[in-house]
C-alpha positions as semicolon CSV with decimal commas, in nm:
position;residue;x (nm);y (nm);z (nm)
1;X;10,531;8,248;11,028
2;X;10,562;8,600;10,915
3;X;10,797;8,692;10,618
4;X;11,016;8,974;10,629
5;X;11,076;9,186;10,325
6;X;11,446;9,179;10,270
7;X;11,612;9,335;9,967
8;X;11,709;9,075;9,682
9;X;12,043;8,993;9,632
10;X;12,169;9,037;9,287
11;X;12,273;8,673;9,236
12;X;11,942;8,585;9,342
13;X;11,740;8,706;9,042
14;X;11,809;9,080;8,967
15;X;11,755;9,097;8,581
16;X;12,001;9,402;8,598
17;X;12,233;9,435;8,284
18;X;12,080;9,096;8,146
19;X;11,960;9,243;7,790
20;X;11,972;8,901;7,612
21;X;11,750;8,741;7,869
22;X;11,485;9,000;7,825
23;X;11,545;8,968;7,441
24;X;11,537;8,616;7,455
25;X;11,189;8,608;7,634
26;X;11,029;8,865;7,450
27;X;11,111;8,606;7,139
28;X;10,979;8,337;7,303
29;X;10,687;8,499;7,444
30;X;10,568;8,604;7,050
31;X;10,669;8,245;6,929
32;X;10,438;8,067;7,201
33;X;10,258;8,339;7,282
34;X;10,125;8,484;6,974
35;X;10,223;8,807;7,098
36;X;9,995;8,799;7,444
37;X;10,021;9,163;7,672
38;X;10,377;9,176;7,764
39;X;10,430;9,167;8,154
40;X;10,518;9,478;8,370
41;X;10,753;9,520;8,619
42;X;10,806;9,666;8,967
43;X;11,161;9,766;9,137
44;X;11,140;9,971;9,496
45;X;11,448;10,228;9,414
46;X;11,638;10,523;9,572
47;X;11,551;10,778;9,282
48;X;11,317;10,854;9,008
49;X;11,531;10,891;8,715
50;X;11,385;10,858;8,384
51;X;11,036;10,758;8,488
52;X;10,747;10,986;8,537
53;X;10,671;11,072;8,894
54;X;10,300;11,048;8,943
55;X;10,138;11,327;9,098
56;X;9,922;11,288;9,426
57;X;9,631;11,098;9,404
58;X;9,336;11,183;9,592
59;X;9,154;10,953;9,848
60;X;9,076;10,602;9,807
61;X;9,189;10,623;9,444
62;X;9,268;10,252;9,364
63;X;9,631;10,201;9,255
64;X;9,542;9,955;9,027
65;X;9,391;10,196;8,837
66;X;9,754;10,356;8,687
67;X;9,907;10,039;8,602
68;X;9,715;10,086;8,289
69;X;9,890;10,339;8,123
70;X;10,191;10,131;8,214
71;X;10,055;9,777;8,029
72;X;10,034;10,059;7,724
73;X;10,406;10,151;7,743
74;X;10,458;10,401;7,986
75;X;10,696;10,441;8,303
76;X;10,581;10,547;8,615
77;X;10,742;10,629;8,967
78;X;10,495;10,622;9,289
79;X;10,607;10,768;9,643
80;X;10,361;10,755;9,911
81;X;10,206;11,055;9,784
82;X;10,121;10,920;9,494
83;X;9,861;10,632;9,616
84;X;9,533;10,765;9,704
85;X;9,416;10,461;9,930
86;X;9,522;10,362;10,262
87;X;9,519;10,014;10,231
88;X;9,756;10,061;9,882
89;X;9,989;10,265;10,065
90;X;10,016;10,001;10,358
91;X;10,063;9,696;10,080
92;X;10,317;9,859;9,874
93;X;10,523;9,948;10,223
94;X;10,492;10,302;10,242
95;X;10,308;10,318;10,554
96;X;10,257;10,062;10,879
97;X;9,859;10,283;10,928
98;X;9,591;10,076;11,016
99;X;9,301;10,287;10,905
100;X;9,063;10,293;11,182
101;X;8,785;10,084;11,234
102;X;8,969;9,823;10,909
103;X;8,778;9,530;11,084
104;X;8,466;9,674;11,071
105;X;8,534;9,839;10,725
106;X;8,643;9,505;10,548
107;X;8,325;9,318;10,733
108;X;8,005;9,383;10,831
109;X;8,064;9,804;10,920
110;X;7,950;9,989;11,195
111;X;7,570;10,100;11,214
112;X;7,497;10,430;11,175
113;X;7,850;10,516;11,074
114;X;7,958;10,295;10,774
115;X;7,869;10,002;10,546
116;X;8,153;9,754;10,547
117;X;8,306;9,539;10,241
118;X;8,175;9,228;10,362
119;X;8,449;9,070;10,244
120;X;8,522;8,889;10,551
121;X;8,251;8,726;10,828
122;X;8,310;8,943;11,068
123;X;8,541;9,184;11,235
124;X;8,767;8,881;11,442
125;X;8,765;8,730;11,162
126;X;9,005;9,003;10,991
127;X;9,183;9,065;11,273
128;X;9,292;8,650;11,255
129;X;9,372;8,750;10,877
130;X;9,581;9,075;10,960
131;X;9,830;8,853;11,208
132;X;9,927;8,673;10,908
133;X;10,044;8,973;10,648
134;X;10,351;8,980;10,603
135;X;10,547;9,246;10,764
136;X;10,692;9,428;10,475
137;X;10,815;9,778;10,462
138;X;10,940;9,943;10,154
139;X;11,336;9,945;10,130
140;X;11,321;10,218;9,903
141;X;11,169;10,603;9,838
142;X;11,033;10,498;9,477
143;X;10,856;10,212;9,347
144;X;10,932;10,210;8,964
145;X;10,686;10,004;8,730
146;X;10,772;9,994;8,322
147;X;10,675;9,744;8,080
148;X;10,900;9,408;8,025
149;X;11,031;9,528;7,692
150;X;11,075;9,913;7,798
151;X;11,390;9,805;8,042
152;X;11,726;9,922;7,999
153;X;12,052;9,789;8,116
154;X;12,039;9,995;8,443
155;X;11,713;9,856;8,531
156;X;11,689;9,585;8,820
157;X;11,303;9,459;8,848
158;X;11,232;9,271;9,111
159;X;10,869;9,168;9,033
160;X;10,734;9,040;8,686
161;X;10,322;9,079;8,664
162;X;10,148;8,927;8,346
163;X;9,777;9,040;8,312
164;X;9,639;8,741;8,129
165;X;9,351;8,549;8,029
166;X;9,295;8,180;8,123
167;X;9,426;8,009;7,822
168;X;9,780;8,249;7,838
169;X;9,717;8,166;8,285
170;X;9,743;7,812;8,195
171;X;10,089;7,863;8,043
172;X;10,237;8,104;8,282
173;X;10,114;7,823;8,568
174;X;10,242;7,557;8,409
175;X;10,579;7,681;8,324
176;X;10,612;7,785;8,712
177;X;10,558;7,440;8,818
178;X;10,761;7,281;8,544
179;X;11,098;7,216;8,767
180;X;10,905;7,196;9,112
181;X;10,809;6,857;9,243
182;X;10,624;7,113;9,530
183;X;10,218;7,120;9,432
184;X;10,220;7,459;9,532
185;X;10,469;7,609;9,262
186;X;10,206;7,899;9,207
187;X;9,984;8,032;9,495
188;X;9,695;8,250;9,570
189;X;9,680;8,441;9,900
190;X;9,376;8,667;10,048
191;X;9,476;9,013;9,947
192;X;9,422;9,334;9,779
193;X;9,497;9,373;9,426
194;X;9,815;9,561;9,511
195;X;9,948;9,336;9,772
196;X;9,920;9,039;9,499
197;X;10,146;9,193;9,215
198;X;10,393;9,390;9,444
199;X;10,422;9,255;9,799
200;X;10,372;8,902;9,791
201;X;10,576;8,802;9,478
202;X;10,852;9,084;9,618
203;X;10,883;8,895;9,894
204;X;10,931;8,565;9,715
205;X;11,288;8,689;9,601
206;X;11,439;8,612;9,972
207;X;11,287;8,257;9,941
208;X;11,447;7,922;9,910
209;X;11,171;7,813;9,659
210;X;11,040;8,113;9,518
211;X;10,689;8,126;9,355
212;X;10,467;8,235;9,149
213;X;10,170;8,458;9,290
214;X;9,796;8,443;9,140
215;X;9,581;8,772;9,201
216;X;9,374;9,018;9,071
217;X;9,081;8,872;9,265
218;X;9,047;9,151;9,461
219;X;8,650;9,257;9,451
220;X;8,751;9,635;9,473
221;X;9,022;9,632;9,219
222;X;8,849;9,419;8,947
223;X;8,659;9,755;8,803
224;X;9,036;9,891;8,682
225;X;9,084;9,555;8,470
226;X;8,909;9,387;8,174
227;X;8,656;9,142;8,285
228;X;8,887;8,821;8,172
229;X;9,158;8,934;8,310
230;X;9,358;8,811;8,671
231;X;9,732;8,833;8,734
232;X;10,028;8,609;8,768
233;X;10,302;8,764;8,911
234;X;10,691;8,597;8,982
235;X;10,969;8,706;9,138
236;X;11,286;8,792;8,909
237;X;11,479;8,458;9,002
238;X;11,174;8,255;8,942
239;X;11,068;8,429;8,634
240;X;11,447;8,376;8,492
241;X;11,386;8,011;8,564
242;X;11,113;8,038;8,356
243;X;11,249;8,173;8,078
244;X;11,550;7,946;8,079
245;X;11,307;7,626;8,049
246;X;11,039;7,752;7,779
247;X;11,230;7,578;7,488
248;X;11,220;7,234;7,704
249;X;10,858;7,239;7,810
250;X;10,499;7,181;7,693
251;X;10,536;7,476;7,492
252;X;10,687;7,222;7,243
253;X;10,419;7,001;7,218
254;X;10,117;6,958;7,110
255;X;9,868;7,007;7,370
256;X;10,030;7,341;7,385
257;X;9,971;7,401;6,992
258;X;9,593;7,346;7,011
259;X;9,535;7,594;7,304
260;X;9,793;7,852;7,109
261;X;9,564;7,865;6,828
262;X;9,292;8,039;7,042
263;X;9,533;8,317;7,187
């Protein structure tokens, strides 16, 4: 079955006006943490205020590769304009495209025209895949990304990414399955680098058991992150969950201390 981007409710895990919560996980964070890359966050919004709108991008340019300069500190807005690939601007909701010829592209190509990915069998094969994206369009002009401790009281994220390494993975995964009897607390699905971070856990808000989303695996956007590095990303009301139970799980314990020391 097909989910269906919807916009969050605010009593369903908008972080808006919430300063203490942010303040109380950015102390926790350092405490278990020792001070591990802070997440970043995404919010699809009406206007651009206060962020820097980011200028056109030219073809194919991977989005992946701007969320750098956010991890350092900055804020960005992106229209449509601003993503270079087609695939990016389809994943983040700005466009329902198909490029032409995706099968073929993602698989084995077309001889004498193009050399595809190969990242699937063969061109049915990604068709079977595209029936089960989500349908997902972006509610919003803007998507707005700014670091976790960059937020102000008017801000209302709706997606928390961590870039992490395994050991700091381990945590983040654990935590998400710490109140879920479900296996599946955390999840990894097919996609682009883009659709991992942004539309996946985005659509997670509108879901009775929200979860966590595992990514970065994507084979063209691993060249814009460190080689250690994948992503776990959460929807605001699971990531306040999180938060809320950090003092009551493993992170107390000793297990927990050992693999600290090597963060």
């Amino acid at each position: 079955m097909q989910r269906t981007a919807t916009e969050p409710a605010k009593d369903k895990g908008e972080l808006a006006m919430d300063k203490e919560l942010v303040e109380k996980f950015i102390h926790l964070w350092a405490k278990y943490f020792n001070g591990s890359e802070l997440p970043i966050t995404f919010c699809y919004a009406d206007q651009c205020h206060g962020f820097e709108l980011v200028e056109p991008a030219p073809q194919n340019q991977c989005f992946i590769g701007a969320l750098s300069r956010i991890r350092k500190g900055a804020s960005l807005c992106f229209e449509e304009k601003s993503i270079g690939c087609g695939g990016g601007k389809r994943y983040l909701g700005f466009t329902k495209q198909v490029e032409p010829n995706f099968e073929h592209f993602l698989s084995c190509g077309l001889p004498g025209q193009f050399e595809g990915l190969r990242y699937k069998k063969s061109p049915e094969l990604v068709r079977e895949a595209e029936k089960q994206l989500p349908s997902f369009e972006a509610p919003a002009r803007y998507l707005v990304s700014k670091r976790l401790d960059r937020l102000e009281e008017s801000d209302s994220p709706q997606v928390i990414v961590f870039f992490a390494q395994p050991d700091v993975l381990a945590g983040l995964f654990f935590l998400a399955n710490f109140d879920e009897a479900d296996v599946n607390g955390v999840f990894a699905p097919f996609a682009s680098g883009c659709a991992s971070i942004v539309l996946y856990p985005y659509l997670e808000n509108s879901s009775k058991n929200p979860r966590g989303v595992l990514g970065m695996f994507d084979i063209s956007a691993r060249p814009f992150v460190p080689g250690n590095i994948l992503t776990l990303a959460f929807p605001t009301n699971k990531f306040i969950r999180i938060v809320e139970n950090m003092e009551e799980s493993f992170l107390i314990g000793p297990f927990w201390e050992k693999v600290k020391k090597r963060l």
